[in-house]
Each structure stands twice: as C-alpha cells, then as structure tokens.
N, C-alpha and C positions, 0 to 999 in steps of 0.2 A: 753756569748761570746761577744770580743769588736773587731769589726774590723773598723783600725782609715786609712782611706787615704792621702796618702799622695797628690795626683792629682786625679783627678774622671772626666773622661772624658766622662761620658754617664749616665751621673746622669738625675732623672726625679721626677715631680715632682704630684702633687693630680691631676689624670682622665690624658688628655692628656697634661698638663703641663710642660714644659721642665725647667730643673734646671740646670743654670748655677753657675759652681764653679770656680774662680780663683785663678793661681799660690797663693801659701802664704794662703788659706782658710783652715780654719778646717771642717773635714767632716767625718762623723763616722756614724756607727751602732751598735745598743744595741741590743742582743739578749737576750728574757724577759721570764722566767720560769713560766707563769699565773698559773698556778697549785700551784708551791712551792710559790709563795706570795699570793696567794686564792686570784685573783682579775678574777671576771666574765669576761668576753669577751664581755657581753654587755656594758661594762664600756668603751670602746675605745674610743671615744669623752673624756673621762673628762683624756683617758691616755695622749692624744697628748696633752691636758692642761698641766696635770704635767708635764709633759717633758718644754714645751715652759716656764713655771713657774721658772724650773729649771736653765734653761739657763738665763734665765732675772735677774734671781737673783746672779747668777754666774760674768755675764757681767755689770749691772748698777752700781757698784759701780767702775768700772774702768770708765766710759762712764761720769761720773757725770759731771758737772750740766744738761747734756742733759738727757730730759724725755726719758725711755726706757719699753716698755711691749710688750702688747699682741694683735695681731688683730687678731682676730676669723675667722678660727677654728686652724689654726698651723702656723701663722709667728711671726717674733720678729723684732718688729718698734723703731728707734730711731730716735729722732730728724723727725719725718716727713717720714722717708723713711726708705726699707727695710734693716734690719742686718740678719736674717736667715728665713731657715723656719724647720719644722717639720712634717716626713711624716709614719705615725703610720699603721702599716699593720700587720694582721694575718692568719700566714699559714697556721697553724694548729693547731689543738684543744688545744693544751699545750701552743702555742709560738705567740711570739708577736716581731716581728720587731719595732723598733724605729730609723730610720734615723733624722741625725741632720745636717746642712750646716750651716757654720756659716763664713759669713765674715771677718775677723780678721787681719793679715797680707798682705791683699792682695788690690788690688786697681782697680780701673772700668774702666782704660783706657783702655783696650783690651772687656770689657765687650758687650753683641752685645746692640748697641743703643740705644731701650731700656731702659735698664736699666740702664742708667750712670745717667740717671734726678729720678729716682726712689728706686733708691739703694743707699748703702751708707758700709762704713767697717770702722773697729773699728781704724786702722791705719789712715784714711782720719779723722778720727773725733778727735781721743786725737796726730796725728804725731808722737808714740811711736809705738815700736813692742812688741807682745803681747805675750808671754809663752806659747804655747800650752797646755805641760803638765799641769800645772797650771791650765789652763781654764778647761782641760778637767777633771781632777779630782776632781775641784769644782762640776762642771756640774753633773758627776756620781755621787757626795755624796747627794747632794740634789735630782737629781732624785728618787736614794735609797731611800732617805724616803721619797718624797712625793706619790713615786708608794706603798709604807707600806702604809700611808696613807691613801693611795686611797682605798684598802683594808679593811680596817676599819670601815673608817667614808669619803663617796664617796662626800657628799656634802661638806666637805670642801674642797676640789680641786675645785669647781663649785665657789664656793665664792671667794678662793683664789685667780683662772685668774680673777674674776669680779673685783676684786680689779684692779689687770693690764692691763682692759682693756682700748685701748685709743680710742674706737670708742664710747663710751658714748656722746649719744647725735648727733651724726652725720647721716644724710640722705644716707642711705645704698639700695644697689637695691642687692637683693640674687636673684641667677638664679638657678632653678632647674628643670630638666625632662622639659627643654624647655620653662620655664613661670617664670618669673618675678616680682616680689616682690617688690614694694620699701617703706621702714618706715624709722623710726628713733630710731637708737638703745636704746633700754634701758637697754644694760648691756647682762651679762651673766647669766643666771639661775645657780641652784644649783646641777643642774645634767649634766651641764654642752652645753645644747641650744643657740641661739642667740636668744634675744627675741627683736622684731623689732616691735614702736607701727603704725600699719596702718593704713588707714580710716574705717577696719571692725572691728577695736581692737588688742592687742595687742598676737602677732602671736611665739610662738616658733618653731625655725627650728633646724632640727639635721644635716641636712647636705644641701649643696649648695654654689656656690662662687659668693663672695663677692665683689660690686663692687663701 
C-alpha cells in the first residue's frame, strides 16, 4: 500500500524529532509485506538504507554536479545540507512502514528558522520544478529491488549506503541512552552500523543520533 500526500501537517520524525514539510514537498508511505519478500525484521537498519539509497539514486542525477547521498542512519544530504529523510517503523510481525519526506518543489522561506541555513530543496538548487510522479516511481522501482535485495544478499545494502555515505572521515558525536560518543567515521559496515574510530578503538553502533 502507497499512501502519497499531498500536505502533511503533523509529520514527525526518529524518538522526539519533529518533521517539517513544506507546500510543493513529496511525502509518502510505503506499506512493506516482510513475509512476502522474506526479509527478517532484524534487518531494519540496513531497510532505511535501501530506502535512503533508493531515493539518492532517484534524485542525483537531476541534482548533478552537486554531490548527493547518505548521512547515517535515514537523511539525504545534498550540497552540504538536508534534501529528506527516512523514517522506517514496524508494527507488526508481517509489516513494515517506510516514510519518505522529500524536498522537491518546495522552498524554506516559511520553514521554522532552523532550518532555512540547514536544509536545502531540489527547486532552490536546479530553479526547475520537479515531476512528482516521475520522482516517485523512480524512487518505488528501485526501492523494489534494493528491498529483493536486501533479502538475498543483506551486505550489499551495508556497502551500497557505504558507498553514499558523506560523513567519511568527519568527527561525529553519537548520543545514545544519555552518553556520548565522539570519533571519526570510518564509514558504514556491511550490516549496515556506523563505525566511528575512538580513542578505545573503532566502535560500531546500530542506533543513536548524530551530531
């Protein structure tokens, strides 16, 4: 099941995170049959990779020459600052929610403060208006097989975001359960972790936000 909005006025985002969408954004939900594509449920990390993978690969070639991927675990970075994010949720034993926010036609002068030095839409970057359809049935087809995929052969999603990812090499503080982390990323593992090298060695995490 795809349910696409047209405005999303109470959107939110990973733990207490608020997601803001503006007029002209694409914003949708994928509802994911874990059973009928036999992908385990412990796989949801490397799901919201696929997903984010999907999208990057959808949008960089409209975006070019601006560098466009992945900052770990569910946004999509262009030029410096944010173009969406990805927020992966399971209700139940069979299903798997995938929301997508994607900036596209829309623009950050109404955005709250924030976000106007931090964000960024595909209309403020190429000045053209952008197909929905188009984008979004890109987006689904490659999702489609990178979620087969994942089913398959789970490490190459794990290598695939590593490939995208634009935080190689950068001084990263992960907060988790209250404590504090800070290294320098070395990438994305292949089960799909942040691997951050610290002063006690190099650390993998499955979940925590990123600062």
């Amino acid at each position: 099941m795809l349910i696409v909005a047209d405005e999303q006025t109470a959107g939110r985002g990973r733990g207490s995170n608020r997601w803001w969408s503006g007029p002209g954004s694409l914003s949708f939900s994928l509802l994911v049959d874990l059973i009928e594509l036999r992908i385990d449920r412990s796989r949801s990390p490397l799901m919201g990779l696929a997903a984010g993978a999907a999208v990057v690969g959808t949008v960089a070639p409209e975006l070019a020459p601006h560098p466009t991927g992945l900052h770990w675990p569910n946004d999509i970075f262009v030029a410096g600052r944010k173009l969406g994010g990805i927020l992966v949720e399971i209700p139940t034993v069979r299903h798997c929610v995938i929301g997508v926010g994607l900036n596209t036609n829309n623009t950050l002068d109404n955005a709250p403060a924030p976000l106007r030095t931090a964000a960024t839409t595909m209309f403020e970057l190429t000045g053209a208006r952008h197909d929905h359809t188009t984008l979004l049935i890109g987006i689904l087809r490659r999702m489609n097989a990178l979620l087969r995929q994942l089913a398959t052969a789970p490490e190459s999603i794990g290598v695939l975001a590593d490939s995208l990812c634009l935080q190689h090499g950068r001084e990263l503080t992960l907060e988790l359960s209250g404590r504090a982390t800070i290294g320098r990323c070395a990438g994305i593992a292949p089960d799909g972790a942040i691997l951050l090298d610290t002063p006690e060695g190099r650390r993998a995490f499955y979940a925590g936000v990123l600062r």
